[in-house]
Each structure stands twice: as structure tokens, then as C-alpha cells.
mmCIF file of the C-alpha atoms, coordinates in Angstrom:
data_MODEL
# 
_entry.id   MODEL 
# 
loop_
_atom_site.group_PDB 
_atom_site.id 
_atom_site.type_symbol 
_atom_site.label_atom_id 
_atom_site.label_alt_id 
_atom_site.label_comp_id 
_atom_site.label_asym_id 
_atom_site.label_entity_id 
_atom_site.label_seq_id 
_atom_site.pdbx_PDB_ins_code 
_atom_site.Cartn_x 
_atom_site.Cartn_y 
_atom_site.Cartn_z 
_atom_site.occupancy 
_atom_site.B_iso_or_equiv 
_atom_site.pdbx_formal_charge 
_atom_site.auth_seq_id 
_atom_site.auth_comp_id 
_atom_site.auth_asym_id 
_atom_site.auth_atom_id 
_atom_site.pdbx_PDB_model_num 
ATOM 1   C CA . UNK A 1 1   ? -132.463 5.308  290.994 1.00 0.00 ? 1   UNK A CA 1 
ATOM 2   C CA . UNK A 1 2   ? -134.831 7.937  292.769 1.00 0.00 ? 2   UNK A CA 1 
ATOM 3   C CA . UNK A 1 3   ? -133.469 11.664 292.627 1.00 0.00 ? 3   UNK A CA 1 
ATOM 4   C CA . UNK A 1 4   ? -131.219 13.082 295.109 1.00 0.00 ? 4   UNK A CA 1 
ATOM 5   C CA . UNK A 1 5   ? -133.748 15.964 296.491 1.00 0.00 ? 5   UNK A CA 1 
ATOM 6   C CA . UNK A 1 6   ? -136.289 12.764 296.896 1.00 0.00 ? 6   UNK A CA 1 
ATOM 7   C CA . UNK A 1 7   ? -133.049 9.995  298.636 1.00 0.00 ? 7   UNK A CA 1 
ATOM 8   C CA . UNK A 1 8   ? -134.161 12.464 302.141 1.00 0.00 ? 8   UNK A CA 1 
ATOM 9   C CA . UNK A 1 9   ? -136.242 15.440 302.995 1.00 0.00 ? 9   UNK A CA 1 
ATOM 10  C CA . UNK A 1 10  ? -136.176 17.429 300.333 1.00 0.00 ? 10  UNK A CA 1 
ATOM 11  C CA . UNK A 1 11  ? -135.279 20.203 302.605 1.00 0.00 ? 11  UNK A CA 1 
ATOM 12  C CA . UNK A 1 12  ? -131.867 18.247 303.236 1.00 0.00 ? 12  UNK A CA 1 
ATOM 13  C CA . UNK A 1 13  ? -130.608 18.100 300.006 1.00 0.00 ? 13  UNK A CA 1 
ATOM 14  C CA . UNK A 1 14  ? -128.438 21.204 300.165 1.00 0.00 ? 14  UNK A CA 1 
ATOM 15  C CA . UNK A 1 15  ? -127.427 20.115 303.703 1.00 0.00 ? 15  UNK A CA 1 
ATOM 16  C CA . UNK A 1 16  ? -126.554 16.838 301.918 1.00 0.00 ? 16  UNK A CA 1 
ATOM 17  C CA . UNK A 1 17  ? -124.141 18.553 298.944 1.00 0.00 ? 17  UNK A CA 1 
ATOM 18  C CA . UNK A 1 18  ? -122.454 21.023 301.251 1.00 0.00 ? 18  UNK A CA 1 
ATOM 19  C CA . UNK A 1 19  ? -121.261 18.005 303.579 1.00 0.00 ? 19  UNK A CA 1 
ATOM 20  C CA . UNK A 1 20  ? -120.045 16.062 300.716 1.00 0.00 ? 20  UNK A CA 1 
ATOM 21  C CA . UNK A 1 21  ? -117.941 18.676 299.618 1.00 0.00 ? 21  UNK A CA 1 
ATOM 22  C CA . UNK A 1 22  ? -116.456 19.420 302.640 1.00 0.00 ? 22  UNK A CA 1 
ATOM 23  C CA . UNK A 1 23  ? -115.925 15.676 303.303 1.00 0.00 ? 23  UNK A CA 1 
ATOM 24  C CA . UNK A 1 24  ? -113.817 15.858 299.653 1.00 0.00 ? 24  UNK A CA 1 
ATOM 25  C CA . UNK A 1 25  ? -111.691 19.017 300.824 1.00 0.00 ? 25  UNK A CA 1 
ATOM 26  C CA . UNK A 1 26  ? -111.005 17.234 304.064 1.00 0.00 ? 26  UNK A CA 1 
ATOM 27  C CA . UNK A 1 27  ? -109.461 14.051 302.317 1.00 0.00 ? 27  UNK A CA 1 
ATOM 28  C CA . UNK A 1 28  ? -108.109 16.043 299.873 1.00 0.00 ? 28  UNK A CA 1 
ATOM 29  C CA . UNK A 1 29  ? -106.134 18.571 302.630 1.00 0.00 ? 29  UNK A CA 1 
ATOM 30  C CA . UNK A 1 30  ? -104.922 15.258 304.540 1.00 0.00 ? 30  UNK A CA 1 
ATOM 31  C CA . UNK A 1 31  ? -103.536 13.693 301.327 1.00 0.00 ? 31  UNK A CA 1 
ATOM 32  C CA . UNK A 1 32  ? -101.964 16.934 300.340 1.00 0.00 ? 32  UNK A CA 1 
ATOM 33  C CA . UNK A 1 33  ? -99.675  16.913 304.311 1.00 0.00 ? 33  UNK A CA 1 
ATOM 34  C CA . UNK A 1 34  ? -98.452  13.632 302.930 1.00 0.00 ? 34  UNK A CA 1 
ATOM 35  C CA . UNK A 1 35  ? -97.240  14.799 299.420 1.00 0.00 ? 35  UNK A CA 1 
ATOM 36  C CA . UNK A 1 36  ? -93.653  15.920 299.167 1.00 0.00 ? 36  UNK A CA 1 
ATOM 37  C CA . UNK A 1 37  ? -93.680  19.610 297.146 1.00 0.00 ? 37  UNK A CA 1 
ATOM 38  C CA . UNK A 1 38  ? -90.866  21.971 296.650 1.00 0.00 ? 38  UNK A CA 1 
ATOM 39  C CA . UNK A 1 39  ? -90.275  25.358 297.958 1.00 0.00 ? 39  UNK A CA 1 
ATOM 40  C CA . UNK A 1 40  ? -93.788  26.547 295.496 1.00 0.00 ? 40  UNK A CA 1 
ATOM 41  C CA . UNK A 1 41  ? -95.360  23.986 297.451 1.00 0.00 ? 41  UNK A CA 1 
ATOM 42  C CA . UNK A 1 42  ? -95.429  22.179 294.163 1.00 0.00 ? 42  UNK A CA 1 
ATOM 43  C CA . UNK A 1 43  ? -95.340  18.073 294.115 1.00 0.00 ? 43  UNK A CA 1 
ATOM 44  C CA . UNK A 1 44  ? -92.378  16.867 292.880 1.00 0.00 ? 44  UNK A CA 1 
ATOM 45  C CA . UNK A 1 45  ? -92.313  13.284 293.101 1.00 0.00 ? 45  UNK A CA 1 
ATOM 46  C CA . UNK A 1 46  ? -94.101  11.506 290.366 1.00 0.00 ? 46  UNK A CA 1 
ATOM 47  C CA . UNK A 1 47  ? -96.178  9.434  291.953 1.00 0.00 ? 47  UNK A CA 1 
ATOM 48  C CA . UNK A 1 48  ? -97.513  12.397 294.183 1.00 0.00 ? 48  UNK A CA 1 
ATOM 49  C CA . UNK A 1 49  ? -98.390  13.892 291.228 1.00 0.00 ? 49  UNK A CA 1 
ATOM 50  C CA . UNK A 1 50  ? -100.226 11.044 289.937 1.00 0.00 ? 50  UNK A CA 1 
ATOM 51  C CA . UNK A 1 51  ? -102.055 10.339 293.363 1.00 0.00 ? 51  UNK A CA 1 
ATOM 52  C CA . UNK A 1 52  ? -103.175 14.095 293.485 1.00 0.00 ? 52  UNK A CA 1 
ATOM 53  C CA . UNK A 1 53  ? -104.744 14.034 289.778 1.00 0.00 ? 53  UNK A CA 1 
ATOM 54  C CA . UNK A 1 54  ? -106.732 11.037 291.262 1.00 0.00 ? 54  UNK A CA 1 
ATOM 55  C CA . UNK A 1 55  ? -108.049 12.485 293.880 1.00 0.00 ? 55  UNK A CA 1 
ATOM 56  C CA . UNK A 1 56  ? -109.261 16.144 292.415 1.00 0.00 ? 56  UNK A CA 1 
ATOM 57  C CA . UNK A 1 57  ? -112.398 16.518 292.337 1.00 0.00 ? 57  UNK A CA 1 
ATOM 58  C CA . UNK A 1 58  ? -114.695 15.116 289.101 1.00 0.00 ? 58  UNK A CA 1 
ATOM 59  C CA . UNK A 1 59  ? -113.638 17.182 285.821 1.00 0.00 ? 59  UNK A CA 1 
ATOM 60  C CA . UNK A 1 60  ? -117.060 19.309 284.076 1.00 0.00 ? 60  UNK A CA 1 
ATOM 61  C CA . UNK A 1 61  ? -118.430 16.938 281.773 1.00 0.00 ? 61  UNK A CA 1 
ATOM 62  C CA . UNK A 1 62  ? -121.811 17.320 279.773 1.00 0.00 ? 62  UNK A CA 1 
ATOM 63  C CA . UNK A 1 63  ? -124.002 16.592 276.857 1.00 0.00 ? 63  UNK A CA 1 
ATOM 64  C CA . UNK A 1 64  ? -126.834 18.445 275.357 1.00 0.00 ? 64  UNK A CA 1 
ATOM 65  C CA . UNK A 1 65  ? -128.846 17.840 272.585 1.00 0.00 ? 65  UNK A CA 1 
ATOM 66  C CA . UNK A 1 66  ? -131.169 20.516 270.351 1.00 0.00 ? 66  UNK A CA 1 
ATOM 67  C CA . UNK A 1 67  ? -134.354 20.239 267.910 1.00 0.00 ? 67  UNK A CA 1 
ATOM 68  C CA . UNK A 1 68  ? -134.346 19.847 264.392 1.00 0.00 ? 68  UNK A CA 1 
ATOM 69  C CA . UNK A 1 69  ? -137.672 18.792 264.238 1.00 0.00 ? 69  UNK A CA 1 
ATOM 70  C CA . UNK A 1 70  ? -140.179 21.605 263.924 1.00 0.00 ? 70  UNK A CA 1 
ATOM 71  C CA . UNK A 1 71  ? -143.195 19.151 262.291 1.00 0.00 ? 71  UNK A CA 1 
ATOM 72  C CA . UNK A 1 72  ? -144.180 16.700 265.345 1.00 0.00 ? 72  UNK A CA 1 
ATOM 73  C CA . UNK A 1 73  ? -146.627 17.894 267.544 1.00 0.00 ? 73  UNK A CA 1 
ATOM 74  C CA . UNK A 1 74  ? -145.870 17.592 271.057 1.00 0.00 ? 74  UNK A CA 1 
ATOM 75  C CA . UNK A 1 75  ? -149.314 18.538 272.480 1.00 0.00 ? 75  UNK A CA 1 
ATOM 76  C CA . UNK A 1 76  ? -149.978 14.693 272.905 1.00 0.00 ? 76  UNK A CA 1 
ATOM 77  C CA . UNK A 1 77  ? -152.550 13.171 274.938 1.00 0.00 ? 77  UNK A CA 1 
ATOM 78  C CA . UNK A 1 78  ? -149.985 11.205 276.828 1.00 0.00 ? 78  UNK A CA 1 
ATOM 79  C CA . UNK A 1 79  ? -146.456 12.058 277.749 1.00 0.00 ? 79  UNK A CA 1 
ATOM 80  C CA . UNK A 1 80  ? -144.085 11.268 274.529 1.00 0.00 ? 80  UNK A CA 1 
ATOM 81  C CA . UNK A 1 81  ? -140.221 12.175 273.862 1.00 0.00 ? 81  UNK A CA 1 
ATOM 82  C CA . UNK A 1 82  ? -139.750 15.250 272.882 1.00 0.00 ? 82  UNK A CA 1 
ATOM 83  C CA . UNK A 1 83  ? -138.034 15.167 269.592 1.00 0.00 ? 83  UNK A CA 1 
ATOM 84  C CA . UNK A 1 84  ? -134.048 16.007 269.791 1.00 0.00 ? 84  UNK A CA 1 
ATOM 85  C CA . UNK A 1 85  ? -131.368 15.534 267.138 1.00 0.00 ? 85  UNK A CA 1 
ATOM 86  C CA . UNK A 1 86  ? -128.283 17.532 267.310 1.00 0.00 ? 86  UNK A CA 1 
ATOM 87  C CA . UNK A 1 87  ? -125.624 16.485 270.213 1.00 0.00 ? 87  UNK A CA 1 
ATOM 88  C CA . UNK A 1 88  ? -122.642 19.114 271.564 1.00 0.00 ? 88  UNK A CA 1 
ATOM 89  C CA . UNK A 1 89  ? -120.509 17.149 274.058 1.00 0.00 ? 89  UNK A CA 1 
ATOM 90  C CA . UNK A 1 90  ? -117.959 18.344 276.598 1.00 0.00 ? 90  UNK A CA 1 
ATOM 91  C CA . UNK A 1 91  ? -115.820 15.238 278.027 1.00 0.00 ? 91  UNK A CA 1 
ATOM 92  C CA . UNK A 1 92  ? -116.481 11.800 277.418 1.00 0.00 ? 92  UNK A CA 1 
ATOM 93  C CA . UNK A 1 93  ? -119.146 11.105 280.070 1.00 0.00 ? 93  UNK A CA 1 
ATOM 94  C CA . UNK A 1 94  ? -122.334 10.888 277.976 1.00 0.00 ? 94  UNK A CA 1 
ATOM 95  C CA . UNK A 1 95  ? -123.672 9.227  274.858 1.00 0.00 ? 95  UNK A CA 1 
ATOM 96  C CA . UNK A 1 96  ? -126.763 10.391 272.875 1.00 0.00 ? 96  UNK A CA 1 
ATOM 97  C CA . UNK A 1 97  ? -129.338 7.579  272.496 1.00 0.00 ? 97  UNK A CA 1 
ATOM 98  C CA . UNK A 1 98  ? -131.898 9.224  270.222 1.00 0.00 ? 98  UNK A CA 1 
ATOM 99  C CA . UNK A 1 99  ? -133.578 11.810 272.064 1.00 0.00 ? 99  UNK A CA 1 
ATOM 100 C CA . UNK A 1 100 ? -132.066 10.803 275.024 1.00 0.00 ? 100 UNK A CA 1 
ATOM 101 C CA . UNK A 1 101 ? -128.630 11.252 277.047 1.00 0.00 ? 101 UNK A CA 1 
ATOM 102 C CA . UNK A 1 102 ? -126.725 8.423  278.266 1.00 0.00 ? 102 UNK A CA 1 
ATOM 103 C CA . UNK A 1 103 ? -124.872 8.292  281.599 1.00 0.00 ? 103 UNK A CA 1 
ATOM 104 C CA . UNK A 1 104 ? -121.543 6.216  281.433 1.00 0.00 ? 104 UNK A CA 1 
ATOM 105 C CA . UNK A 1 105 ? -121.008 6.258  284.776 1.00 0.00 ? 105 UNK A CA 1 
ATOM 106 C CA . UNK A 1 106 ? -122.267 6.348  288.522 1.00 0.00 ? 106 UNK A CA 1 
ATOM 107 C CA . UNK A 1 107 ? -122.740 9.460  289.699 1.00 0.00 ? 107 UNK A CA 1 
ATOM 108 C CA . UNK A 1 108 ? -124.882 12.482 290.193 1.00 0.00 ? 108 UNK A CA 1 
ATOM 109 C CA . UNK A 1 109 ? -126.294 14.402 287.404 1.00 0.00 ? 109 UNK A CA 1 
ATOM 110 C CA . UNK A 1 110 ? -127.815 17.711 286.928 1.00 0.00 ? 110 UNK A CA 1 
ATOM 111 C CA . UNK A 1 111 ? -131.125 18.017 284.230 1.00 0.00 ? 111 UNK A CA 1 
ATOM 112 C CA . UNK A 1 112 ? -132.537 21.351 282.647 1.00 0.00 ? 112 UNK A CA 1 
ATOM 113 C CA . UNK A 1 113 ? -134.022 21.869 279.264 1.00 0.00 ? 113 UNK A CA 1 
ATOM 114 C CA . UNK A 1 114 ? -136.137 24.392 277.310 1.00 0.00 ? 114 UNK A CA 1 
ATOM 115 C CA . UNK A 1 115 ? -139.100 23.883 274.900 1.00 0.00 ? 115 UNK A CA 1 
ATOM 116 C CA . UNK A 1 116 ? -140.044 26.898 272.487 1.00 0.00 ? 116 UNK A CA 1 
ATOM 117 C CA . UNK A 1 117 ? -143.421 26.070 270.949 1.00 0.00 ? 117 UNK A CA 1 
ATOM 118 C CA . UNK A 1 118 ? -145.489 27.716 268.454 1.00 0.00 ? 118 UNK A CA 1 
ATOM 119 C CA . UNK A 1 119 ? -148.704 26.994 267.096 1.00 0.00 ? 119 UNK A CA 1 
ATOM 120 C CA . UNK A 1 120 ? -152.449 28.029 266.267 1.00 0.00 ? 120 UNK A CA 1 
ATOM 121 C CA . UNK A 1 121 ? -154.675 26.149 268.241 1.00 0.00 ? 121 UNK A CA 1 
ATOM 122 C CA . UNK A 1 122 ? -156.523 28.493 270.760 1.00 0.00 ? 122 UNK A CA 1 
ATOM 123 C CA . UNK A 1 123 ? -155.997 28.509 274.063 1.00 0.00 ? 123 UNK A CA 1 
ATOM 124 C CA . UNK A 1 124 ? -153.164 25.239 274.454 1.00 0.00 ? 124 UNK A CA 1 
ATOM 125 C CA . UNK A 1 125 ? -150.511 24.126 277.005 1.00 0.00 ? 125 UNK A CA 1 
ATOM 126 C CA . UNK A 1 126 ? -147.984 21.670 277.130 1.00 0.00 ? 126 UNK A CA 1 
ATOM 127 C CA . UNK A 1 127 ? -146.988 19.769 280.163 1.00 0.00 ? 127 UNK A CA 1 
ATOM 128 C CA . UNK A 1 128 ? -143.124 18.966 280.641 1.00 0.00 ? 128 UNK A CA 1 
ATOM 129 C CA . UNK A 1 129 ? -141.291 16.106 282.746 1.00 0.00 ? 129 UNK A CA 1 
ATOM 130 C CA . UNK A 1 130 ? -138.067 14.881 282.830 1.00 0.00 ? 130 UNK A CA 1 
ATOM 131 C CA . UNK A 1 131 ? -137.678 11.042 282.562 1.00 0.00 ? 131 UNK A CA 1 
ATOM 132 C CA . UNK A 1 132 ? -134.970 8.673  283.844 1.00 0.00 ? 132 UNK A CA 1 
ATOM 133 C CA . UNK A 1 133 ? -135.120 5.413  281.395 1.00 0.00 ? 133 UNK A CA 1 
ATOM 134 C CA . UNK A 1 134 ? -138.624 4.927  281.561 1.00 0.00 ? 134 UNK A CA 1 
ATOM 135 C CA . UNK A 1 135 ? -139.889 6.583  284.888 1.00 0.00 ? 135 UNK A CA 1 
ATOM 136 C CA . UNK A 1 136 ? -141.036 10.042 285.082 1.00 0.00 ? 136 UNK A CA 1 
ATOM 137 C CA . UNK A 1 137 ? -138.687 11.929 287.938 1.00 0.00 ? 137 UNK A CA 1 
ATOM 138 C CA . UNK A 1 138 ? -142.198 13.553 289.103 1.00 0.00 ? 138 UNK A CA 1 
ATOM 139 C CA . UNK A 1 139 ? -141.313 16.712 288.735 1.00 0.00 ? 139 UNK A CA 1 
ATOM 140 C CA . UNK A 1 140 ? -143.876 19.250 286.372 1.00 0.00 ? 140 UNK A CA 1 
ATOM 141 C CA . UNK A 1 141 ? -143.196 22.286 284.816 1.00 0.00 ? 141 UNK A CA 1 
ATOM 142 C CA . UNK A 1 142 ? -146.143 23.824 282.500 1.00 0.00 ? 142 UNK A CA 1 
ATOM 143 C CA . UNK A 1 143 ? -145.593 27.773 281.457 1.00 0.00 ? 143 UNK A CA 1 
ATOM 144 C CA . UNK A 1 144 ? -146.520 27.450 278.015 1.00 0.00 ? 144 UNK A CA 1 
ATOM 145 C CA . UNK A 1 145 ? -150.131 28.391 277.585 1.00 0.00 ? 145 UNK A CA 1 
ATOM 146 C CA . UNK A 1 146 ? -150.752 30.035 274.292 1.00 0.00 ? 146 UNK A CA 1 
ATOM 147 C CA . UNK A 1 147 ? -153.553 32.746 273.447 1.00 0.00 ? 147 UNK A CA 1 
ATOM 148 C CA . UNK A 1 148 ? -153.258 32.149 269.941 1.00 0.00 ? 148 UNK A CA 1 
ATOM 149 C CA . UNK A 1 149 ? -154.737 35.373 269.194 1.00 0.00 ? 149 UNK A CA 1 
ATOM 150 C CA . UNK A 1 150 ? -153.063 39.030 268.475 1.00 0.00 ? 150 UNK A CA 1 
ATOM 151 C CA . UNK A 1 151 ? -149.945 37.465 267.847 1.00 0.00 ? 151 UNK A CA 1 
ATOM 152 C CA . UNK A 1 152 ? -149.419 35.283 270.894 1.00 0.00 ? 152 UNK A CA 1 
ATOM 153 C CA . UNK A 1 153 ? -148.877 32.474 268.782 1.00 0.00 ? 153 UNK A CA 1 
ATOM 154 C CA . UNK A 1 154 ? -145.505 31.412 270.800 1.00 0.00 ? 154 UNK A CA 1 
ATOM 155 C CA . UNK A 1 155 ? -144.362 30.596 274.275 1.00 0.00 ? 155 UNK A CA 1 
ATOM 156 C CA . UNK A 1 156 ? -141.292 28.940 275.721 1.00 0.00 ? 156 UNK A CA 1 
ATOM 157 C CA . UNK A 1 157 ? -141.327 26.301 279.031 1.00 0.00 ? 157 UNK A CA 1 
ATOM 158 C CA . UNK A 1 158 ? -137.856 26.315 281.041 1.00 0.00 ? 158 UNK A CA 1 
ATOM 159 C CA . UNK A 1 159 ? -137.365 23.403 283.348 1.00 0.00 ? 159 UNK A CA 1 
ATOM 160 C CA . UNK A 1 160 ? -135.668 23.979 286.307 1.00 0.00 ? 160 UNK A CA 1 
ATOM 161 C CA . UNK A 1 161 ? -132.198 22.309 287.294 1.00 0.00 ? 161 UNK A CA 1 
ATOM 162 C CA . UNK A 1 162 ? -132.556 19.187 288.899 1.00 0.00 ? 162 UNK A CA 1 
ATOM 163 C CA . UNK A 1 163 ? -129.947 17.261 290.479 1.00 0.00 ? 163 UNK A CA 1 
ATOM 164 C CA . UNK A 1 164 ? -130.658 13.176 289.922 1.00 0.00 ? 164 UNK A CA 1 
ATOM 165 C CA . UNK A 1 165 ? -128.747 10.058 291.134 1.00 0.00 ? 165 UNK A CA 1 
ATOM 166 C CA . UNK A 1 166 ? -128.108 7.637  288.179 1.00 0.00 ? 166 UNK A CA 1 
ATOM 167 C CA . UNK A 1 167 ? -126.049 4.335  287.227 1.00 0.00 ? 167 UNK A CA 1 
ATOM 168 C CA . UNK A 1 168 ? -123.797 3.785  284.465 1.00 0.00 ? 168 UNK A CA 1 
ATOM 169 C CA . UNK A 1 169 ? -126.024 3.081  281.626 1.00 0.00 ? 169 UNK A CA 1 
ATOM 170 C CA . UNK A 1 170 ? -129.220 5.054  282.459 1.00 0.00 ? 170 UNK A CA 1 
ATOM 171 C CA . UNK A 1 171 ? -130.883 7.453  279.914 1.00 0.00 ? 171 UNK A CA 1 
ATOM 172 C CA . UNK A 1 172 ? -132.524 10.719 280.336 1.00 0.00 ? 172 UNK A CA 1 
ATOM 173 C CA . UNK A 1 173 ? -135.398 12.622 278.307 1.00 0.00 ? 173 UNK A CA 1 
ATOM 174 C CA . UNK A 1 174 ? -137.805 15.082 278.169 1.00 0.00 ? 174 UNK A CA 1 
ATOM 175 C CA . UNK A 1 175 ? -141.577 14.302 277.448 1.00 0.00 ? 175 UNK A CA 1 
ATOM 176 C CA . UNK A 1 176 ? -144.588 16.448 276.607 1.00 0.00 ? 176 UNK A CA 1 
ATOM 177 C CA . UNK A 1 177 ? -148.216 16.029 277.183 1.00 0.00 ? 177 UNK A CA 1 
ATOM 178 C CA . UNK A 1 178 ? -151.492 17.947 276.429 1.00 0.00 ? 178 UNK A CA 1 
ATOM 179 C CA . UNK A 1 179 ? -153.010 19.804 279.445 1.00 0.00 ? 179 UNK A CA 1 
ATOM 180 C CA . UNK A 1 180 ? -155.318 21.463 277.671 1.00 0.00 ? 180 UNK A CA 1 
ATOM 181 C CA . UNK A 1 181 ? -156.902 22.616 273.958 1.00 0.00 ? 181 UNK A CA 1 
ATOM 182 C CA . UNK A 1 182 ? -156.225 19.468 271.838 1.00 0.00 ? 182 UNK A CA 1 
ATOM 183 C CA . UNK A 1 183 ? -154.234 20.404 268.639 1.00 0.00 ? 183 UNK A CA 1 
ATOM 184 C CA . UNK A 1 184 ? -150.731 20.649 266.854 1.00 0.00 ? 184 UNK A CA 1 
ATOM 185 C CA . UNK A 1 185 ? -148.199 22.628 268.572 1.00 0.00 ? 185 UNK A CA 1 
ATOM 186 C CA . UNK A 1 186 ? -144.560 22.018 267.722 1.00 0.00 ? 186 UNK A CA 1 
ATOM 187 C CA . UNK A 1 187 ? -141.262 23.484 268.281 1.00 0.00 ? 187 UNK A CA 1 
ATOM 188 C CA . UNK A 1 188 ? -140.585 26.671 267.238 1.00 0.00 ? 188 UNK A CA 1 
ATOM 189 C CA . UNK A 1 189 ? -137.386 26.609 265.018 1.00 0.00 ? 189 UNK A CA 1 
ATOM 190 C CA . UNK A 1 190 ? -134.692 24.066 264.497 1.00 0.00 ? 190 UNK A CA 1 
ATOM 191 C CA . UNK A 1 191 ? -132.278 24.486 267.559 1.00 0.00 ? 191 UNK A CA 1 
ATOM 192 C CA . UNK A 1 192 ? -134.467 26.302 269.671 1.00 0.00 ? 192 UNK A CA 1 
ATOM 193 C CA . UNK A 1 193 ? -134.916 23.685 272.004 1.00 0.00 ? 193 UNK A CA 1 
ATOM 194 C CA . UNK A 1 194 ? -132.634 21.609 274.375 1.00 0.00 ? 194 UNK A CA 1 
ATOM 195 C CA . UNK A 1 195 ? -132.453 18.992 276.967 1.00 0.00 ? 195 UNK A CA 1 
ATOM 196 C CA . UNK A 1 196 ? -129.033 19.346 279.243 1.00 0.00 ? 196 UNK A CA 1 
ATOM 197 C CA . UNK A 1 197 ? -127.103 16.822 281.335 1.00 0.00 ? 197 UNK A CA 1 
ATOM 198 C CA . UNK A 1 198 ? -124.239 17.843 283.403 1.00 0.00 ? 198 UNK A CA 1 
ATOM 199 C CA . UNK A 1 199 ? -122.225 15.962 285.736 1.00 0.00 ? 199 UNK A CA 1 
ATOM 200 C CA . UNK A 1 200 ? -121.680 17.021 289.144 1.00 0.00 ? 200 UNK A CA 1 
ATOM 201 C CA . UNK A 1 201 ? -120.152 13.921 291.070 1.00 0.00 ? 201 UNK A CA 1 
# 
């Protein structure tokens, strides 16, 4: 599936959130003249009740994982996983696959991560993309260049938030690649890294 900012102009994209969630209130105020509430203008049948849960809108639900690994260079000369262990969920939406999240569903997801790198190469930078199964989602973030000298021996890259269209079943990573000094750089500490997946619809 292609990303939402990419499914039109990107220019549109906001355009294209704000009238889905005014579509959503409008179905949701229709179905709400139909319910039968008391005085509170609280539902009081059950099955009112039941039809109104169903049609709120979708509950927070997210997964992100964090480093462990501090030893594996990620200034590689070709875009490879970036090395995550440690999984904190929030629903039941997601599934870790190794370094990557799993969507269990059909939806709309939003992406953002943080790398913290160290190392004492001279003059390095690591490229970051985000990756849906095995396709990069073309977008490039790249603030990491290191001095290595006078203590500027660490940096940190922070991807943006991305909002991405997926099917039940796809994965999503983060992957690093050299773009410039060849050398090892790794991450910082254990847990000072993550990749994020929220869903949004």
C-alpha cells in the first residue's frame, strides 16, 4: 500500500483527514437522533448502547519497540534494519516481528522513530527510512553527522510523523545506511532508540 500523503497531492492530505472526520461526526450525530436516552441524554436501551460503542470512533492503540543493541554498526553501505528488541504495547492492534511492528488490521497508521548514535569515525552520517514490508516509504531523514572531534562524538536523527495506509498483516521498520565516512557507528545506549506505530483509523 503507498502512503496516504502520496494516495493524492501531497498538499491534499490534510484536506483528506479533516473530511473524513467530519464525515464520522456526521454519521455519528444522525445515529445518535435515532437512539432513545433519558432525561441526561443518556442511552438507555441496550442495544443503543451497543450500536453506539460500535460506531465511536477507533480506540488509541500502539506499539513501540527500543534498542538493546549498542554493538551493530548501522553505518552500512546499504540500507539494513535497524536493530530493536524491547516492545511496550497499548491495545491489541500490533505484534512485534523482530525489529519490526506488525499491523493486525486495515487501517491508517502513523510512523516516527529516533536513532541516538555514537561513534569515532571522523566526519560520518547515517541515512534513515522508514520501510513498509520490504519497500522503502521514500521518505529521508539524515541529521546525524558527527565531528568526532572535541567531544562531538554523538548525535541523534528524529524522523518525522508519517501517516501510512497499510493491510492487516504488513510490517514496518526502520533502516540505516552510510552517507558518508565509512566506519562503525552504533546506538548510543540500550533504550535510547525507538521506532513508533500508532493507529489513527
Amino acid at each position: 500500500m503507498r502512503p496516504l500523503v502520496e494516495s493524492a497531492n501531497r498538499k491534499d492530505w490534510p484536506r483528506l483527514v479533516s473530511e473524513r472526520v467530519k464525515a464520522l461526526g456526521k454519521s455519528i450525530t444522525s445515529l445518535a437522533a435515532r437512539v432513545t436516552t433519558n432525561e441526561a441524554g443518556i442511552a438507555t436501551n441496550a442495544a443503543d448502547i451497543v450500536t453506539l460503542q460500535s460506531a465511536s470512533p477507533v480506540a488509541h492503540s500502539a506499539m513501540q519497540l527500543t534498542n538493546t543493541d549498542t554493538a551493530t554498526s548501522i553505518n552500512t553501505a546499504s540500507l539494513t534494519v535497524v536493530p530493536m528488541a524491547t516492545a511496550t504495547s497499548f491495545g491489541s492492534d500490533f505484534t512485534q516481528s523482530g525489529s519490526a511492528i506488525q499491523a493486525d488490521f486495515d487501517g491508517v497508521v502513523r510512523l516516527s522513530a529516533s536513532v541516538h548514535m555514537t561513534g569515532s569515525i571522523v566526519r560520518s552520517a547515517v541515512g534513515l527510512e522508514y520501510f513498509q514490508n520490504t519497500t522503502s516509504l521514500g521518505f529521508h531523514f539524515n541529521t546525524s553527522y558527527m565531528r568526532s572531534t572535541g567531544g562531538h562524538n554523538e548525535t541523534t536523527t528524529v524522523c518525522a510523523a508519517v501517516l501510512v495506509s497499510c493491510s492487516d498483516g504488513d510490517t514496518f521498520d526502520i533502516r540505516s545506511v552510510q552517507e558518508a565516512v565509512a566506519g562503525t557507528v552504533t546506538m548510543q545506549s540500550s533504550g535510547s532508540s525507538f521506532l513508533l506505530v500508532e493507529r489513527v483509523s
